[in-house]
N, CA, C and O atoms as a GROMACS GRO file, in nm:
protein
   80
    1UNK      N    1   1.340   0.155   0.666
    1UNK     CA    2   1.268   0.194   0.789
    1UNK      C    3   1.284   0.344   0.812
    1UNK      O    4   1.394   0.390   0.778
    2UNK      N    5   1.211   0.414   0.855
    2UNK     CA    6   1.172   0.536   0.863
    2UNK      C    7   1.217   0.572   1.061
    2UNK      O    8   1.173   0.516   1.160
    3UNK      N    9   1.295   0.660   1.053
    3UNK     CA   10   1.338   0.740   1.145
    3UNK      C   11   1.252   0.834   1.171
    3UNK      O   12   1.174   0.864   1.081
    4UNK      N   13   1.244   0.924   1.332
    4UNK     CA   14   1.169   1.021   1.310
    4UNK      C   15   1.189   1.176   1.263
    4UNK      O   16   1.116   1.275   1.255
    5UNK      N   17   1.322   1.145   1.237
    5UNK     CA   18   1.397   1.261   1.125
    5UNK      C   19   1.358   1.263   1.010
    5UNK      O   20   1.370   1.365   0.942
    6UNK      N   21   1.308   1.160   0.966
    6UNK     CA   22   1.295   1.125   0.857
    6UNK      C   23   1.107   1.169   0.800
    6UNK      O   24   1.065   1.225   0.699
    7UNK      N   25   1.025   1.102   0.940
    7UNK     CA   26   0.908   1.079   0.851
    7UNK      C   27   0.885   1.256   0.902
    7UNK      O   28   0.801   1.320   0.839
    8UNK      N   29   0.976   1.342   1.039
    8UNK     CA   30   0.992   1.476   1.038
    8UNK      C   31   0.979   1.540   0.919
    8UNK      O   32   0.870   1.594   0.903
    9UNK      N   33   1.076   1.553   0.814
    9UNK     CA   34   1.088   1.618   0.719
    9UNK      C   35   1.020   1.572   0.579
    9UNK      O   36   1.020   1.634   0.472
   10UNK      N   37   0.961   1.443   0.610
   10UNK     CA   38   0.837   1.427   0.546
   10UNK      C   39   0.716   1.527   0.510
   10UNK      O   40   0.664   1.570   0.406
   11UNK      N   41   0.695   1.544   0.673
   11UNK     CA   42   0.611   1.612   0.703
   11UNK      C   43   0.589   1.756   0.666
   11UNK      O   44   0.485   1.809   0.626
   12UNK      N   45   0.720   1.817   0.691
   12UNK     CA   46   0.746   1.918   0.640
   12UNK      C   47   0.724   1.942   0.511
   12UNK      O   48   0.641   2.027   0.480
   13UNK      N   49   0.789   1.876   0.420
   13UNK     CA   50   0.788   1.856   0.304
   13UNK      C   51   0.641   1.865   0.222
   13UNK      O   52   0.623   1.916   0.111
   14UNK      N   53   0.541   1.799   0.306
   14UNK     CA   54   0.386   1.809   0.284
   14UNK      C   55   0.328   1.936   0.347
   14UNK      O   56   0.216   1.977   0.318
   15UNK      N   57   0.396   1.988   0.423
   15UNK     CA   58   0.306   2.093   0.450
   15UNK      C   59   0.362   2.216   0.373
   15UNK      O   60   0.292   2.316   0.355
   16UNK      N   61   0.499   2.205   0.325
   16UNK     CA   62   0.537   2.310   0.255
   16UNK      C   63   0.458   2.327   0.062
   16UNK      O   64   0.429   2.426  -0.004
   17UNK      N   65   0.451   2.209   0.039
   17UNK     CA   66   0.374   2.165  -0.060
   17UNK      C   67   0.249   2.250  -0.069
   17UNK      O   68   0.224   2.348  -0.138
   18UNK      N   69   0.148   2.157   0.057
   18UNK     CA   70   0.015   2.237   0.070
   18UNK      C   71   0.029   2.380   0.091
   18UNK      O   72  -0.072   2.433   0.046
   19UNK      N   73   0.123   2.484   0.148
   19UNK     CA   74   0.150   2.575   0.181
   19UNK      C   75   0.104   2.655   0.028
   19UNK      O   76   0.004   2.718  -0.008
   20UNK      N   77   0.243   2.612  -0.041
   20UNK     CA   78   0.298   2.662  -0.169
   20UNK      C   79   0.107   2.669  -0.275
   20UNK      O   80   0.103   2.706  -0.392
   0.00000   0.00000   0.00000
């Protein structure tokens, strides 16, 4: 189960992606 720390740095994680 997904925390919102979790699907947080998800998120991040995708936008640093698309960023890059």
């Amino acid at each position: 189960k997904f925390g919102l720390d979790s699907l947080e740095d998800i998120i991040i994680n995708q936008t640093l992606g698309l960023d890059k």
